[in-house]
Backbone as JSON, one array per atom type, in Angstrom:
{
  "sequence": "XXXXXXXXXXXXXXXXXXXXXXXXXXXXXXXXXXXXXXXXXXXXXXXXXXXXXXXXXXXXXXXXXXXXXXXXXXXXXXXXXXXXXXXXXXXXXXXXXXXXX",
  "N": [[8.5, -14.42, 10.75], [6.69, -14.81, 12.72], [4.35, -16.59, 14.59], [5.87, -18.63, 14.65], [7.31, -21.63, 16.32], [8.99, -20.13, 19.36], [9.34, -18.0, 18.18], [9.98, -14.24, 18.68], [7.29, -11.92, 20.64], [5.41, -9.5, 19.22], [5.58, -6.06, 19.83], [3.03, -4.58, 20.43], [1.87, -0.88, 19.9], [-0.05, -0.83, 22.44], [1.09, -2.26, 24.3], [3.57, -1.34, 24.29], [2.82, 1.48, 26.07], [1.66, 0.44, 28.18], [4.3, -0.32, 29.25], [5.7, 1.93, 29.72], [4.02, 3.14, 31.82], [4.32, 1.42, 33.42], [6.88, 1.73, 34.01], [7.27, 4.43, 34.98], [5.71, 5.02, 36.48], [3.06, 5.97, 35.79], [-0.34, 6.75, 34.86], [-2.62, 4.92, 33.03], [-3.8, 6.35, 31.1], [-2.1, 8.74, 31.17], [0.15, 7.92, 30.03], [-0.65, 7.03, 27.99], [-1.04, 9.84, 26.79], [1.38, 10.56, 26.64], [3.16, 9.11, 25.01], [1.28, 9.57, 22.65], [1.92, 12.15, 22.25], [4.58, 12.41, 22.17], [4.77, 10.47, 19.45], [3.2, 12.22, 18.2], [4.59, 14.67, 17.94], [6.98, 13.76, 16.29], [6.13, 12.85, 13.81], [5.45, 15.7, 12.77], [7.32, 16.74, 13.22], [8.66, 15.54, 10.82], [7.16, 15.82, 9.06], [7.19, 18.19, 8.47], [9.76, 18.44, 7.15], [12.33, 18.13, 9.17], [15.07, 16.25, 11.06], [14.75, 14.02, 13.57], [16.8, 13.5, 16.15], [18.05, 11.37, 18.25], [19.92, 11.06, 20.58], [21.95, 8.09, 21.09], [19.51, 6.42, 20.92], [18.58, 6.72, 18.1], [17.92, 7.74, 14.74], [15.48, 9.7, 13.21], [14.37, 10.46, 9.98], [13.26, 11.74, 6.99], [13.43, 10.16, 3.88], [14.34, 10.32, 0.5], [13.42, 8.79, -2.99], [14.21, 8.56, -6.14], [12.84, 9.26, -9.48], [11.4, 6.56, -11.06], [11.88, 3.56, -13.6], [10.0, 0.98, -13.96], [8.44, -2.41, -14.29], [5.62, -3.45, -14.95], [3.81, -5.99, -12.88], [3.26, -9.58, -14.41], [3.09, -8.22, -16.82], [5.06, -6.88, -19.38], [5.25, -4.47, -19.81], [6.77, -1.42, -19.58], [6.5, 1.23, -16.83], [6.3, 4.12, -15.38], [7.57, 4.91, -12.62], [7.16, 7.36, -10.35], [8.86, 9.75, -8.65], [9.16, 9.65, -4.51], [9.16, 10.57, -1.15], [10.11, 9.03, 1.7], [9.32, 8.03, 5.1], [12.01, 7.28, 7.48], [14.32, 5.19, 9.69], [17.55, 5.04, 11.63], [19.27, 3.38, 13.11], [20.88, 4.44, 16.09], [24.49, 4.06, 17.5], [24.2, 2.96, 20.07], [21.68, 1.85, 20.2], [22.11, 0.1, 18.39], [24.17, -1.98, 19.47], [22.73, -2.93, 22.03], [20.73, -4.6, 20.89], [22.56, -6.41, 19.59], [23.36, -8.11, 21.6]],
  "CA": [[8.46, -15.68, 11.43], [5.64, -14.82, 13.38], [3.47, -17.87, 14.61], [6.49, -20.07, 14.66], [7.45, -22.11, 17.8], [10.13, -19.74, 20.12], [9.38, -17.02, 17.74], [9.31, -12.93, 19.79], [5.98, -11.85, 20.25], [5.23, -8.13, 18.35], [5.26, -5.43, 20.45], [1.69, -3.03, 20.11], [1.42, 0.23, 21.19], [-0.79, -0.62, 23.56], [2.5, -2.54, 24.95], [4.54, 0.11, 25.06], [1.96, 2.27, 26.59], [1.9, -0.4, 29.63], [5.56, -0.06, 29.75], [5.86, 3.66, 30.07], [3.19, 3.64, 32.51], [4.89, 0.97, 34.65], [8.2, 2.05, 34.24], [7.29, 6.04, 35.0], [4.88, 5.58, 37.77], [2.07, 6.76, 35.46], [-1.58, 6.12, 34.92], [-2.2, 4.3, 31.99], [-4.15, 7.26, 30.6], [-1.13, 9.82, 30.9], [1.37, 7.15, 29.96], [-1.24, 7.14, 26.44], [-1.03, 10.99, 26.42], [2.54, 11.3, 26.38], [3.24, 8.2, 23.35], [0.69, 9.88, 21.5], [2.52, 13.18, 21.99], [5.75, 11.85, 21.01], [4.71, 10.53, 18.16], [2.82, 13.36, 16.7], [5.89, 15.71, 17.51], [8.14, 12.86, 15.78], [5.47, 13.13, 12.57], [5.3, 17.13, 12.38], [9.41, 17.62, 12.46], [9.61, 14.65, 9.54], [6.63, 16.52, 7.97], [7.87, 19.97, 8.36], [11.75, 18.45, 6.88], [13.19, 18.25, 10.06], [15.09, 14.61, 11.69], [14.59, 13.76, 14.74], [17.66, 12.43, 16.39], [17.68, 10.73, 19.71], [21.28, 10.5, 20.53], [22.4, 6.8, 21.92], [18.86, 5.47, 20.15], [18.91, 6.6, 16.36], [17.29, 9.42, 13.64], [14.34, 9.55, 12.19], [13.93, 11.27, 9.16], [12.6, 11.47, 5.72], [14.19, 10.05, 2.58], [13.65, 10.46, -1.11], [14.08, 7.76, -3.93], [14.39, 8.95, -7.22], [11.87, 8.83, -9.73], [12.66, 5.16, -11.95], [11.3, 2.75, -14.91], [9.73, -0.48, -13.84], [7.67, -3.32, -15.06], [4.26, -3.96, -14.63], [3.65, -7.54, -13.06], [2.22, -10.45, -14.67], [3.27, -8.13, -18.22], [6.28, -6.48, -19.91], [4.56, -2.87, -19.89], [7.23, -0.63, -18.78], [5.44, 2.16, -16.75], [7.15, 5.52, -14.76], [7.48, 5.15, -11.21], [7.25, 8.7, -9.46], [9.74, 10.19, -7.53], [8.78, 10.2, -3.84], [9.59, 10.43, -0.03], [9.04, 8.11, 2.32], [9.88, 7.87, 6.38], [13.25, 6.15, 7.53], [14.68, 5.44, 10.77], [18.57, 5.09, 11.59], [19.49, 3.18, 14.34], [22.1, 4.97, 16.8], [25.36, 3.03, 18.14], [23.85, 2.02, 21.67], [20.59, 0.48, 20.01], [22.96, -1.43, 17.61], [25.08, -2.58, 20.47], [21.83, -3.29, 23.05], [20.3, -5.45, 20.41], [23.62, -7.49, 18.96], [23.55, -8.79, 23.08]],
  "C": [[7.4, -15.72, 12.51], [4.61, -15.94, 13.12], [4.42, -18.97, 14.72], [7.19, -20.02, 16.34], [9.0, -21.06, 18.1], [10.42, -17.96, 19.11], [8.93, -15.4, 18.92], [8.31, -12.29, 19.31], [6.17, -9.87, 19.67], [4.98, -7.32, 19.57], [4.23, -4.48, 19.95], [2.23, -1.88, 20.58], [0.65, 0.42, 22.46], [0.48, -1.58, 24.75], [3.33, -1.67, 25.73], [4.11, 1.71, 26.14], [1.88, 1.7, 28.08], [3.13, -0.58, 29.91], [5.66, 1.13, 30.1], [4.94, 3.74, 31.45], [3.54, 2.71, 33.88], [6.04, 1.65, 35.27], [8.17, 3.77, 34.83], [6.6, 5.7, 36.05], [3.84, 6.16, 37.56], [0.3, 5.94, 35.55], [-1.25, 5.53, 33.38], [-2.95, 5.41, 30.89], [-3.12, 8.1, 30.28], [-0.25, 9.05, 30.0], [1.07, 7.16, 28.2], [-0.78, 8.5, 26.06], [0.45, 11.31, 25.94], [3.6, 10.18, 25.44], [2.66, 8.62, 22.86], [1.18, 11.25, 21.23], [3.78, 13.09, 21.21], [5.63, 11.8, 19.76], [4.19, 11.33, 16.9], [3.58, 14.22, 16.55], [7.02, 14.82, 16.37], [7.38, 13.04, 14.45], [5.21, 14.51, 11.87], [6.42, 17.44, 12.26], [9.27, 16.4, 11.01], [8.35, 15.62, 8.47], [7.24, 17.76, 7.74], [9.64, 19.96, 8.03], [12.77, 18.45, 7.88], [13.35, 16.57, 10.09], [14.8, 15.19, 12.61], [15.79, 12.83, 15.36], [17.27, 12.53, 17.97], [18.93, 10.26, 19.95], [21.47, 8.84, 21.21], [21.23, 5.73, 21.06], [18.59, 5.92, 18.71], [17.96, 7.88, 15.77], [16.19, 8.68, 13.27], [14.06, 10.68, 11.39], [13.66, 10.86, 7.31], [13.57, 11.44, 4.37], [13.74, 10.27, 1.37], [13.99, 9.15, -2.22], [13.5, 8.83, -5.03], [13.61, 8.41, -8.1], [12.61, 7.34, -10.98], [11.44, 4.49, -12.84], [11.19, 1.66, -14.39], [8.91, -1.16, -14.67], [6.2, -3.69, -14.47], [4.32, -5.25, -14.37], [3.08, -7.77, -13.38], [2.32, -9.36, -16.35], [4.75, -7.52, -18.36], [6.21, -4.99, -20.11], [5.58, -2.08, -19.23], [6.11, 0.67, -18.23], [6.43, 2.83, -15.46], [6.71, 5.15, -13.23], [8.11, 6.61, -10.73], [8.21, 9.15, -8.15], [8.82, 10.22, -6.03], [9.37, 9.82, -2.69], [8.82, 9.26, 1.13], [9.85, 8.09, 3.87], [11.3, 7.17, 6.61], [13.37, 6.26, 9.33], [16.11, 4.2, 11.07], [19.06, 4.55, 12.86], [20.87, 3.9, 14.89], [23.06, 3.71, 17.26], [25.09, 2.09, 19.22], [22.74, 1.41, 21.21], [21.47, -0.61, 19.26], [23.61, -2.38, 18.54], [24.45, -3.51, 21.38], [21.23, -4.71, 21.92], [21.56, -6.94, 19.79], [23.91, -8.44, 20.35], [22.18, -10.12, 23.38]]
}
């Protein structure tokens, strides 16, 4: 719904980077250093098979779908879709709760 009247605007990273850096008391340089740390520790445990839980705000970890038989669009061509993994993330009780407000 983005673009429509009363619609919420998208948060960037460069957002949340000016939040951390208000809310901490940081520069806006460190406030970068330590979101871009996060997230590459949060990308090396889901690569290396680990979650990542964050008690109160939710998991992140890596799922699998199973490999399956679809259809080619625009024909009738069945053709093998490949098993593979792909990121997830699990919201915890207190984000479910903070957002249903």
């Amino acid at each position: 719904m983005a673009g429509k009247a009363g619609s919420k605007k998208t948060k960037t990273k460069a957002d949340l980077i000016d939040s951390v850096a208000s809310s901490a008391g940081l520069k806006k340089k460190d406030a970068k250093a330590a979101v871009d740390a996060f997230l590459t520790k949060v990308e090396d445990a889901l690569k290396g098979g680990s979650k990542v839980q964050l008690t109160g705000f939710g998991t992140f970890e890596v799922r699998s779908r199973k490999a399956r038989t679809g259809v080619k669009p625009g024909t009738t061509t069945k053709i093998k879709i490949p098993a593979s993994k792909y990121p997830a993330f699990k919201p915890g009780k207190a984000l479910k709760e903070t957002v249903k407000k």
